[in-house]
C-alpha positions in Angstrom: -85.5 -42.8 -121.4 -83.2 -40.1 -120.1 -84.6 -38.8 -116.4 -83.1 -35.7 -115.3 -83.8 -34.8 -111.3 -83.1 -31.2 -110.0 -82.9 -31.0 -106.3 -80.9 -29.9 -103.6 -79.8 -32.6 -102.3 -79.0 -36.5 -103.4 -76.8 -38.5 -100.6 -77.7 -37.7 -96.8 -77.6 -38.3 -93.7 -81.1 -40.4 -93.7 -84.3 -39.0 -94.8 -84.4 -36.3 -96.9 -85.2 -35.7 -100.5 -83.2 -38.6 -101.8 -85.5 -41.5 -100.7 -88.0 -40.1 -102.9 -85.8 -41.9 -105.9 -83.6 -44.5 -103.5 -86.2 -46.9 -105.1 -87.1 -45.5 -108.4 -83.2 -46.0 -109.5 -83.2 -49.2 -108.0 -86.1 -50.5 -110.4 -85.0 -48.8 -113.3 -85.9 -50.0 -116.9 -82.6 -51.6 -118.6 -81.0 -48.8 -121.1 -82.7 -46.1 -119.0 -80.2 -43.0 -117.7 -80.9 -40.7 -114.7 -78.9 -38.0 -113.9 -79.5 -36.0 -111.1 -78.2 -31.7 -110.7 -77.7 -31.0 -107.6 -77.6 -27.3 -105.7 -79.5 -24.6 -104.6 -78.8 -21.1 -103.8 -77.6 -22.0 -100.6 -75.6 -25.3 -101.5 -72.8 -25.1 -104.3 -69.5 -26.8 -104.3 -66.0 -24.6 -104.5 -65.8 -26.6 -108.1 -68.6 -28.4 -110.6 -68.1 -32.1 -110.2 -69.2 -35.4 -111.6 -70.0 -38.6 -109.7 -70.8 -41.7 -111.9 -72.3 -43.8 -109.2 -73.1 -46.5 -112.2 -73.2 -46.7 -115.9 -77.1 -45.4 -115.5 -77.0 -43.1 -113.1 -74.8 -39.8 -113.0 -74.5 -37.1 -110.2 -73.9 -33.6 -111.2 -72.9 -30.9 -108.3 -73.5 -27.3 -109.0 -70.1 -25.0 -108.8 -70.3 -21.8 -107.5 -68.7 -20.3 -110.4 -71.4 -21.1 -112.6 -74.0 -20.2 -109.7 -72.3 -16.7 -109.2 -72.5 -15.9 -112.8 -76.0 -16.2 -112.8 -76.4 -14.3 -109.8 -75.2 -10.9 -111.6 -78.2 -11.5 -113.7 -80.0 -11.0 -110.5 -78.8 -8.0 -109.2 -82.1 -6.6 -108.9 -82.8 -9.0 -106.4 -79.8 -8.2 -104.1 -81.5 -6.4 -101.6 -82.7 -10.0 -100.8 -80.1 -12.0 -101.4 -81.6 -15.5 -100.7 -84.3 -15.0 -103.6 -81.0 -13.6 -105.9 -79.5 -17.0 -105.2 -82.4 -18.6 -105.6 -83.2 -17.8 -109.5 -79.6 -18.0 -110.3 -79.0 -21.6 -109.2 -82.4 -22.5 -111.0 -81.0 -20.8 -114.3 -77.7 -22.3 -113.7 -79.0 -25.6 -113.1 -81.1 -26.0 -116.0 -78.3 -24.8 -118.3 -76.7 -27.9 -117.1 -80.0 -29.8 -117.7 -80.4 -28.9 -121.1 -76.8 -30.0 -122.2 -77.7 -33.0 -121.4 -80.7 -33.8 -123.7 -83.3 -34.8 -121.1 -86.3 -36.8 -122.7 -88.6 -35.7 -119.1 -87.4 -33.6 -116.2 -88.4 -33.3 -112.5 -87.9 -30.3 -110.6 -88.0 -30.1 -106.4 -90.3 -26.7 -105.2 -87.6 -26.3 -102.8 -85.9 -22.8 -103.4 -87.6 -21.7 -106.6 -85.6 -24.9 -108.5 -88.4 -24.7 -111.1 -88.6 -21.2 -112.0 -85.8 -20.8 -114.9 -88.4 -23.4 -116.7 -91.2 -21.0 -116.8 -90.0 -19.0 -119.3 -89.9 -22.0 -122.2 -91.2 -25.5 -122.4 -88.5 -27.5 -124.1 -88.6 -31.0 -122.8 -91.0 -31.9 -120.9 -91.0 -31.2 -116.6 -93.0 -30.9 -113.7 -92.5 -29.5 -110.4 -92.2 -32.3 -107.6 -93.4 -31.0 -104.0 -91.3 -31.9 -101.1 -91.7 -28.7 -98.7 -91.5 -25.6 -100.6 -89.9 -22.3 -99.8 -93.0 -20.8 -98.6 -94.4 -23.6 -96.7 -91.2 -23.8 -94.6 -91.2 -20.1 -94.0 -94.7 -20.3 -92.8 -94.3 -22.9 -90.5 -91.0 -22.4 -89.4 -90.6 -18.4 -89.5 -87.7 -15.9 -88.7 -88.0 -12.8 -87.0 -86.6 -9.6 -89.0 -86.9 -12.2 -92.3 -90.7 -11.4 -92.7 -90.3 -9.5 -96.1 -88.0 -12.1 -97.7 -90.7 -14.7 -96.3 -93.5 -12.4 -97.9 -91.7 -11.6 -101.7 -90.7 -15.4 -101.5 -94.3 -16.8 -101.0 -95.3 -14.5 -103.7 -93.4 -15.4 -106.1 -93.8 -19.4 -105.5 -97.7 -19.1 -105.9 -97.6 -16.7 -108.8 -94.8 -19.0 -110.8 -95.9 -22.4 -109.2 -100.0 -22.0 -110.8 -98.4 -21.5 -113.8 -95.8 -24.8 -113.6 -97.4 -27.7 -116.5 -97.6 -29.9 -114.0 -97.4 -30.3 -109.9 -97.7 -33.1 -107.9 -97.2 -34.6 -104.6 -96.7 -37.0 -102.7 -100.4 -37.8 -101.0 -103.6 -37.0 -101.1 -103.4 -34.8 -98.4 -100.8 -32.8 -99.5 -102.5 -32.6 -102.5 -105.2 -31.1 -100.7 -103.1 -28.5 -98.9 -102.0 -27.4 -102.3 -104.9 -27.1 -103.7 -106.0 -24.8 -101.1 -102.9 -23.1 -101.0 -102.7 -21.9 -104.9 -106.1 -23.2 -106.0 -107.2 -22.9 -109.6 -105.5 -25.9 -110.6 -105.4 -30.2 -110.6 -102.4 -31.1 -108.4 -101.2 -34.9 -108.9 -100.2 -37.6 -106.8 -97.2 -39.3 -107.6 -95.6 -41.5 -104.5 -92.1 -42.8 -103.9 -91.8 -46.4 -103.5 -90.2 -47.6 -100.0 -88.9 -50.7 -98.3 -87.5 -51.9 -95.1 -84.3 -53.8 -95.1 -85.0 -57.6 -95.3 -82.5 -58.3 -92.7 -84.6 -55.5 -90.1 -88.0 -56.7 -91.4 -90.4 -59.0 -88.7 -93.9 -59.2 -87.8 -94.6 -57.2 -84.2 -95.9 -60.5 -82.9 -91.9 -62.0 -83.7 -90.6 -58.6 -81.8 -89.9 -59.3 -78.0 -86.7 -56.6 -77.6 -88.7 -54.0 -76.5 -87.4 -51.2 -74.5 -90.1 -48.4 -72.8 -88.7 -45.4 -74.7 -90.6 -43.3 -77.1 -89.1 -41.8 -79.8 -88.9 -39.1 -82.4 -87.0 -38.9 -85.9 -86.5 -35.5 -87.7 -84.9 -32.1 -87.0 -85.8 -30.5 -83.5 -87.7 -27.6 -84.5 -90.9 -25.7 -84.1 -93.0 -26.7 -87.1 -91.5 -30.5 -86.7 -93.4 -30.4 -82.8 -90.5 -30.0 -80.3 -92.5 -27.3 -78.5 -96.1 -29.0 -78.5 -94.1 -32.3 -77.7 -92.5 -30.5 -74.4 -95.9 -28.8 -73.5 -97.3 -32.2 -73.7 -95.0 -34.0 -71.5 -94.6 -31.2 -69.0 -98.7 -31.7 -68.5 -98.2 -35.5 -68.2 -97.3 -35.3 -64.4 -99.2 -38.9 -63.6 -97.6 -40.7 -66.6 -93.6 -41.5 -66.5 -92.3 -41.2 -70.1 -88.9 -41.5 -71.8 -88.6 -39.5 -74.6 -86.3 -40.1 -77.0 -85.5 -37.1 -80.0 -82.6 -37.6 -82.7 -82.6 -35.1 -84.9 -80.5 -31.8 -85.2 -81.0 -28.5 -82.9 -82.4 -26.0 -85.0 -82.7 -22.1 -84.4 -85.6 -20.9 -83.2 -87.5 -17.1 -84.2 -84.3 -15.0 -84.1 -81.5 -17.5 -85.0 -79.7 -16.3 -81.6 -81.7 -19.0 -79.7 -81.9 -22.7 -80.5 -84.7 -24.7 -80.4 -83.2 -26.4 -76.9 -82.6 -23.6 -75.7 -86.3 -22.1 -75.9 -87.7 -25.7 -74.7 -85.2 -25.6 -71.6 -86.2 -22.3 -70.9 -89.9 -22.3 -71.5 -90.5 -26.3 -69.6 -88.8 -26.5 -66.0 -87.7 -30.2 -65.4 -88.2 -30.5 -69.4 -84.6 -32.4 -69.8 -85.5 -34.8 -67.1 -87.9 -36.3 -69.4 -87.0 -35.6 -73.1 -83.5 -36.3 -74.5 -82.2 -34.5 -77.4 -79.3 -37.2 -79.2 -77.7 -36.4 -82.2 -79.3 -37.9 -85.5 -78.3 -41.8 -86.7 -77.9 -43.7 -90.0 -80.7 -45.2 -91.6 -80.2 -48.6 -90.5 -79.8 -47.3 -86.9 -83.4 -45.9 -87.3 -85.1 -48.7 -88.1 -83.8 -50.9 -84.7 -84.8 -48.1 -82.6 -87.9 -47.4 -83.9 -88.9 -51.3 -83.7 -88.3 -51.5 -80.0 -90.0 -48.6 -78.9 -92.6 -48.3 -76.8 -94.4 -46.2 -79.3 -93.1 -44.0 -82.2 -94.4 -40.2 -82.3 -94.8 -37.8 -85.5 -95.3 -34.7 -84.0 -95.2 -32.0 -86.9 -97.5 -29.1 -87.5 -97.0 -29.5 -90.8 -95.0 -31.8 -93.1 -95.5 -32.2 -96.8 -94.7 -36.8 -95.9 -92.8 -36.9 -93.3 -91.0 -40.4 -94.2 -90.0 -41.0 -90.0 -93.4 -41.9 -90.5 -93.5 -44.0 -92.9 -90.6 -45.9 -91.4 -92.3 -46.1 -88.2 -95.5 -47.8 -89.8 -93.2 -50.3 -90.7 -91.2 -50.6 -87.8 -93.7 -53.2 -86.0 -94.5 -51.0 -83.3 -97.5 -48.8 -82.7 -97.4 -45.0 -84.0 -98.7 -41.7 -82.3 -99.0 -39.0 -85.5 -100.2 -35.5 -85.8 -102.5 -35.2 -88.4 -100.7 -32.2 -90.0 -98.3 -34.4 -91.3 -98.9 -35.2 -94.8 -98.4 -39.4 -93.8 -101.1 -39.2 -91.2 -103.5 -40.3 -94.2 -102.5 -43.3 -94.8 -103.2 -44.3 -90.7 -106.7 -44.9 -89.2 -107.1 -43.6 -86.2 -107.4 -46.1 -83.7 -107.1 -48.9 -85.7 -103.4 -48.8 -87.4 -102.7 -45.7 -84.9 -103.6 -42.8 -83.0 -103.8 -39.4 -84.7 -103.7 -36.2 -82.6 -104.4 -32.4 -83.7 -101.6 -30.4 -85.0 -100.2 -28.2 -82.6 -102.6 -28.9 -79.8 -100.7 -30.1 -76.8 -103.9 -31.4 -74.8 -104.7 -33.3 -78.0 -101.3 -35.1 -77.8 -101.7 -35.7 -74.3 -105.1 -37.5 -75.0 -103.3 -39.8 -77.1 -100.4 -40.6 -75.1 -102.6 -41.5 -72.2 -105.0 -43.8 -74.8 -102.0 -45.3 -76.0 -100.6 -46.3 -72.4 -103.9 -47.6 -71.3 -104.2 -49.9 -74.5 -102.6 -53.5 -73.8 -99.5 -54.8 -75.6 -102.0 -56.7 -77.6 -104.0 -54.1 -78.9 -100.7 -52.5 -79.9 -99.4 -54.9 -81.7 -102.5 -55.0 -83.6 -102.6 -51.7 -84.8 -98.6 -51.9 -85.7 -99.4 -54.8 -87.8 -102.3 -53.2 -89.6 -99.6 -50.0 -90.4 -96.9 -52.7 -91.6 -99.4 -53.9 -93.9 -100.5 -50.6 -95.6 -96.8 -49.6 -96.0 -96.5 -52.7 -97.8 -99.3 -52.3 -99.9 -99.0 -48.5 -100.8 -95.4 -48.2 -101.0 -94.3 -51.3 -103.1 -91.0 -50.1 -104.5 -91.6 -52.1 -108.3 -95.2 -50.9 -108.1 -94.7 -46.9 -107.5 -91.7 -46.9 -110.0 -93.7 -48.4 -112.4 -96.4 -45.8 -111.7 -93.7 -42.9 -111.8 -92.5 -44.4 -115.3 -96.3 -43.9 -116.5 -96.5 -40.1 -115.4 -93.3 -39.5 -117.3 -94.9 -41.3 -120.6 -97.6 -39.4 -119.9 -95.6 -36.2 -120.1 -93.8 -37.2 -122.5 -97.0 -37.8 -124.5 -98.8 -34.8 -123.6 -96.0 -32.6 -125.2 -96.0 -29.9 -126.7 -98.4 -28.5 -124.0 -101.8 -27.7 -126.1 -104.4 -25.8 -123.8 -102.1 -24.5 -121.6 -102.5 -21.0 -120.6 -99.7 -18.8 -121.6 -97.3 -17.8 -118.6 -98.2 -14.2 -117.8 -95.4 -12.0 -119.1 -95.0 -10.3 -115.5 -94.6 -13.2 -113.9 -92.4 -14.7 -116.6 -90.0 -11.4 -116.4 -90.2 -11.7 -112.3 -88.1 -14.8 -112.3 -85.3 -14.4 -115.9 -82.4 -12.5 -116.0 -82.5 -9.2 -116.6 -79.1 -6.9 -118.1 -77.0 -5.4 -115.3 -76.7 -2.2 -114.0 -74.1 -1.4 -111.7 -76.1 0.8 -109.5 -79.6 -0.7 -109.8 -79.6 -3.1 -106.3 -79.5 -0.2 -103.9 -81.2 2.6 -105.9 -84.1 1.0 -104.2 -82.9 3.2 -100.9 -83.2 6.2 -101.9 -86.5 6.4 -101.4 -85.8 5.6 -97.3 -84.8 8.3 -95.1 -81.0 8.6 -95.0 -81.3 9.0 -90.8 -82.7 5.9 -90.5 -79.7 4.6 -93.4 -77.4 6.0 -91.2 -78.6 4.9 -87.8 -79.2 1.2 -89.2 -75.8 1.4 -90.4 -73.9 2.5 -87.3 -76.2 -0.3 -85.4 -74.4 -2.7 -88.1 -71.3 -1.7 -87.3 -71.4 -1.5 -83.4 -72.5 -4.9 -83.7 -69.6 -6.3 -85.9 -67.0 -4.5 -83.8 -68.6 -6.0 -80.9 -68.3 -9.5 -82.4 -64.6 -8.5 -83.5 -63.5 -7.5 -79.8 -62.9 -4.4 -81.6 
């Protein structure tokens, strides 16, 4: 079987989309070939470039070349140029998929990866959800971006009700998407995961523990750095260590950062909570099993595999229940689950967790050990994954499938260029306001200059 992945990323620093298949290629069938395109809108190389990381699996990087002569197929989209970018990389990346002869193809929501693939069916795909573009601009959202955020989300639910297939990666996102676009079956397919053998021990075994808490994942709004800092700053009685490693992202305007607002907004806030710059893998797994507790704070996440890695870690686990791992814990029996967003509900659970005895703790971290182990068997989820692509690959040609509507088909393909025809659009805006936006423009990029 050839696999072909389209994502935006493959190697990383931890996390990230490439653990969804860290397992999958480990457990490949013999005579099997993945290759996996690589890029986005936002994330091309200066040159297209191939990585044979072994005789099965090859890595494709997009080149900007190839992305930018897509883009001037897109010109009517250049009044937002992130959506321009968008559909050009999907085009250009499934011209580099089809080249290839795929036998089944899976396709990231992230960025509008999928949409080229709406306009024919001719291998089989399906759309993989790992945090699409309009879930991330919901939950995390820009000021003066609101009408790229708007066109954006409609465009994903419009195109993605219309994908052959969607799935996820639990039931709970499933159930988020299902909401979200409705009118449609939404499948579950998980990633397989493992701890190291040479990290792995039962909590009872554990005795280096330290009394830090700590958090994995970028330190933004939607991940909880604000309800987190709310929560602390109202924990006056309780002395905690707070530990975040993750990347400071910008918050509302992108002139602030995320520290920056949580300094601001919490006196005394750094005396308590310590930002540190994200680790390896490896490193992630010995902090998180001598904690005094891990916490998964996010409003929203579509997994969230800090998580994941936390059930495992042999230490007990503090999750908000909008991120999508929170259903695989029980709440007060393999962890404690607060309400996303709701700092009084996080304090509730910090104060239950420090008035439970070690004991108790180590209880409930061995119960989450034990589910990871169960749901997340690395041969047993690639095995599953290797069913849903047979049963793709024997569902094709698509028969009682509703036709793509031809507006929504047209919304996301290439359309001949006109020279003129991105900024036509303005002249149906007063030239004053053209003119006093403009100046404002340039004001600011003299100012910048030190012009």
């Amino acid at each position: 079987m050839k696999i072909c992945f389209i994502q935006p990323e493959f190697k990383g620093f931890g996390g990230g989309i490439r653990i969804y298949h860290e397992y999958f290629i480990q457990n490949l069938n013999p005579g099997d070939q993945c290759l996996f395109l690589i890029g986005s809108g936002s994330v091309a190389e200066k040159s297209e470039f191939e990585i044979n990381h072994t005789p099965s699996i090859t890595e494709v990087r997009l080149g900007i070349a190839r992305l930018n002569k897509w883009k001037r197929s897109f010109q009517r989209y250049s009044m937002f140029p992130t959506i321009q970018a968008d559909l050009a990389a999907s085009w250009a990346l499934r011209e580099l998929a089809e080249a290839w002869e795929p036998d089944v193809v899976e396709i990231a929501d992230i960025s509008l990866l999928y949409a080229a693939w709406l306009s024919s069916n001719p291998v089989p795909w399906f759309v993989q959800s790992h945090g699409s573009t309009a879930q991330l601009l919901q939950n995390d959202p820009l000021k003066g971006q609101e009408p790229i955020s708007q066109l954006a989300s409609l465009l994903e639910c419009n195109t993605l009700r219309h994908v052959p297939f969607l799935a996820t990666s639990n039931p709970k996102s499933r159930d988020t998407w299902e909401n979200l676009i409705g009118l449609r079956e939404i499948d579950v397919v998980a990633p397989g995961w493992a701890m190291p053998q040479s990290l792995c021990h039962s909590p009872i075994a554990n005795t280096n523990i330290d009394s830090v808490v700590r958090i994995f994942g970028r330190f933004q709004s939607w991940k909880g750095a604000l309800v987190v800092s709310e929560a602390i700053s109202k924990l006056d009685s309780i002395s905690l260590n707070v530990e975040w490693y993750g990347l400071n992202m910008p918050y509302n305007d992108c002139n602030t950062s995320m520290l920056d607002e949580v300094l601001s907004k919490f006196a005394g806030i750094n005396q308590k909570l310590v930002l540190k710059e994200p680790v390896l893998p490896a490193e992630v797994y010995k902090l998180q099993s001598k904690a005094l507790f891990n916490l998964v704070p996010s409003s929203w996440d579509v997994m969230n595999f800090s998580a994941i890695e936390a059930m495992a870690s042999g230490r007990p686990l503090i999750i908000s229940d909008g991120a999508g791992a929170s259903c695989f814990i029980e709440d007060g029996v393999s962890g404690l689950i607060f309400k996303a967003g709701d700092a009084s509900s996080l304090c509730e659970s910090i104060i239950k967790m420090m008035d439970t005895s070690e004991v108790d703790r180590l209880k409930m971290a061995s119960r989450a050990q034990k589910t990871v182990q169960k749901l997340f068997d690395p041969a047993r989820q690639a095995q599953e994954r290797y069913e849903y692509f047979q049963h793709l690959i024997n569902y094709w040609p698509l028969k009682g499938v509703s036709k793509v509507p031809l507006w929504v088909e047209q919304s996301v393909s290439p359309m001949p260029v006109h020279s003129d025809q991105p900024w036509a659009l303005l002249d149906n805006l007063p030239l004053k306001g053209l003119l006093q936006y403009t100046l404002k423009r340039l004001r600011a990029k003299f100012s910048k200059s030190g012009i």
